[in-house]
C-alpha positions in Angstrom: 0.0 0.0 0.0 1.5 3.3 -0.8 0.5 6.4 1.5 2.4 8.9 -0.9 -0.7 10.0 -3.8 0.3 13.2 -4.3 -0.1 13.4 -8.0 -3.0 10.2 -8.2 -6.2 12.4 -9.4 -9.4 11.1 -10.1 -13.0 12.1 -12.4 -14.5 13.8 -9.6 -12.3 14.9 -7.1 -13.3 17.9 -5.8 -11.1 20.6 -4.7 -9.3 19.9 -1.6 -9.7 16.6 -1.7 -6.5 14.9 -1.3 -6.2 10.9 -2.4 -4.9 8.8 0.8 -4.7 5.6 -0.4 -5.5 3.8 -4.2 -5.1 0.7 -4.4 -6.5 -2.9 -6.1 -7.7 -6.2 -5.3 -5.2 -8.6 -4.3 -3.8 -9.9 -7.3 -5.0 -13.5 -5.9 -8.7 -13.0 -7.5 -6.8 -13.5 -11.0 -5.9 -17.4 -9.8 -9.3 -18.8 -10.2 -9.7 -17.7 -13.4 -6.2 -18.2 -14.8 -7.2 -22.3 -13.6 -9.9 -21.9 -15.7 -8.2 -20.9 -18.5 -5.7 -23.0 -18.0 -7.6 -25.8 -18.2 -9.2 -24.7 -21.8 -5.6 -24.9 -23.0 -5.0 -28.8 -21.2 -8.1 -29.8 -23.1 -6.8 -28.5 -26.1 -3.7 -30.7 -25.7 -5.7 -33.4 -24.5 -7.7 -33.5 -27.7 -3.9 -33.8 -29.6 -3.3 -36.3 -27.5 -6.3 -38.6 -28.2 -7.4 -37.6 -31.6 -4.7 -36.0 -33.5 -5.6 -33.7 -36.3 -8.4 -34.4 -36.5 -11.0 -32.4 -38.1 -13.0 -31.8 -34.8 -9.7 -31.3 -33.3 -9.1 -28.7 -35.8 -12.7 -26.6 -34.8 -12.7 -27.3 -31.3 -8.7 -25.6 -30.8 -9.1 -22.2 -31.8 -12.8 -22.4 -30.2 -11.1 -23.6 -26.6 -7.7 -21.4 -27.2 -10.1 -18.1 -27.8 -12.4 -19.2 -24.7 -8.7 -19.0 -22.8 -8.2 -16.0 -24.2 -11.3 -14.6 -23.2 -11.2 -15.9 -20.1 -8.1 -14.6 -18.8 -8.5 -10.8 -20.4 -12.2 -10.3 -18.8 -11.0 -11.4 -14.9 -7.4 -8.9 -15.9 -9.5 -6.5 -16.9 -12.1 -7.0 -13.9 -9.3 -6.4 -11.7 -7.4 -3.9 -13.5 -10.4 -1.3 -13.1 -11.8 -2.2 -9.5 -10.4 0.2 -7.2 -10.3 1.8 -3.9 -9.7 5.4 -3.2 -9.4 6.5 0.2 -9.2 10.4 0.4 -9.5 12.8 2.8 -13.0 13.3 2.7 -14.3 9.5 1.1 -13.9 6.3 0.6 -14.5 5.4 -3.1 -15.2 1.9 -4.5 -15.3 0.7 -8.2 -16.0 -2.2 -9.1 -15.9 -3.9 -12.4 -18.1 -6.1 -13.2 -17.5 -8.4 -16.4 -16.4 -6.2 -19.7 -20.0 -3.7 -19.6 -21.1 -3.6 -16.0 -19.2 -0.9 -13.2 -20.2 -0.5 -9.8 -19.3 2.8 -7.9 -20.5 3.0 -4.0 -18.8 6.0 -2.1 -19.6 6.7 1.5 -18.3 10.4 3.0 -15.7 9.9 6.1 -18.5 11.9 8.3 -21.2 9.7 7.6 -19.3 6.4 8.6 -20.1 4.7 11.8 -18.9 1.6 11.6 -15.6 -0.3 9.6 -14.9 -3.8 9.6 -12.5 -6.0 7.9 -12.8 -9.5 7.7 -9.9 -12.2 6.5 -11.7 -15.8 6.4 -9.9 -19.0 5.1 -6.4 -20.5 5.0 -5.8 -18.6 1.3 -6.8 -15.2 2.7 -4.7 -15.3 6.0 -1.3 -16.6 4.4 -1.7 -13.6 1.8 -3.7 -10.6 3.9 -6.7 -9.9 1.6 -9.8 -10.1 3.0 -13.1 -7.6 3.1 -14.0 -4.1 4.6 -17.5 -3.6 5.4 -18.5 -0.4 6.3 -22.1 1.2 7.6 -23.0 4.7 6.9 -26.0 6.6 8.7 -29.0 6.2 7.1 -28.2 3.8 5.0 -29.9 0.8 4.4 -27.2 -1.8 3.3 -23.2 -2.2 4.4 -20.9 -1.0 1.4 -18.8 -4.1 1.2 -15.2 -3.7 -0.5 -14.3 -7.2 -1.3 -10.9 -8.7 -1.5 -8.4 -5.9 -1.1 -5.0 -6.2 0.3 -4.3 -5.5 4.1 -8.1 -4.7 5.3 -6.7 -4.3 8.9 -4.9 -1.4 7.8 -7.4 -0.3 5.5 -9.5 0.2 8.5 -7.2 1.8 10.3 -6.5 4.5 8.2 -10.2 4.8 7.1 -10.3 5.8 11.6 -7.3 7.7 11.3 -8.9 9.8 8.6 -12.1 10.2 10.7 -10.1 11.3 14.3 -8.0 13.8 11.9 -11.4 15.2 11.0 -12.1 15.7 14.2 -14.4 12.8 14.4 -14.8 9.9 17.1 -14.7 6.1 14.9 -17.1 4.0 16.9 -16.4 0.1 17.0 -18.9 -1.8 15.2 -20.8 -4.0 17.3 -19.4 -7.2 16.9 -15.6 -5.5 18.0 -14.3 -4.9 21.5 -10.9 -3.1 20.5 -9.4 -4.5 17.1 -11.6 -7.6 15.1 -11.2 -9.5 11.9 -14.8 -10.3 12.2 -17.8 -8.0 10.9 -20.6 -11.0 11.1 -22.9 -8.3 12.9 -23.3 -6.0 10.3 -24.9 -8.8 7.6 
């Protein structure tokens, strides 16, 4: 995570609003779908393997290799454009969603009450990604920022911004000091 955004602007960004923290989803999210494609190219050699040049053979390759293909450039580019900026005044999520679909939720550092971060399962603790949940007043449902690197110290600084603004973070229900568990707020 890099601290120093000095010269990271946005579509958006109003003036005085500085950018804290930009980052991306742990770079982990790109494993189940490079498996997948992956596995298009095995079948492919498989096919070889069993059947030669066949003339099936011969469709069904460029069909599976351009699958791969596919595959692997929609979760890279999924990943490449979900991001979270953290500024002095916001938290800002996009999200990607396939190639034609973008999610944007944004909740104002004021209007936070509660941030949680959760790391669940063996993959998620041996690399620190997990989830930050966080519950605005007024609203309705949690914004949930899925899969990012170091959510502890996402949450930290998301507090630290908050007591700089002269605000007091409150500890979401389920904590009692520091948590990795935010199964209160669902």
């Amino acid at each position: 995570m890099s601290n120093n955004q000095d010269e990271f602007h946005f579509k958006g960004q109003q003036p005085g609003e500085r950018v804290e923290l930009s980052l991306r989803q742990h770079p982990f999210v790109l494993v189940e779908h490079a498996l997948k494609a992956a596995a298009l190219i095995l079948v492919v050699i498989l096919l070889y393997r069993l059947f030669g040049g066949t003339s099936m053979v011969k469709i069904l390759t460029p069909l599976l290799l351009l699958g791969a293909v596919f595959i692997a450039f929609r979760s890279w580019y999924g990943w490449w454009n979900t991001m979270l900026l953290l500024t002095n005044e916001r938290v800002i999520f996009v999200e990607q969603r396939g190639l034609t679909s973008r999610k944007m939720s944004e909740a104002l550092l004021d209007n936070i009450q509660f941030v949680t971060n959760e790391v669940q399962g063996l993959m998620h603790t041996m690399f620190n990604f997990g989830d930050i949940k966080i519950q605005t007043a007024g609203a309705a449902e949690t914004l949930l920022l899925r899969e990012l690197i170091d959510p502890y110290e996402i949450q930290q600084k998301i507090t630290q911004l908050q007591r700089e603004m002269g605000m007091q973070p409150k500890s979401s229900p389920s904590q009692a000091g520091h948590s990795s568990s935010a199964e209160d707020l669902d």
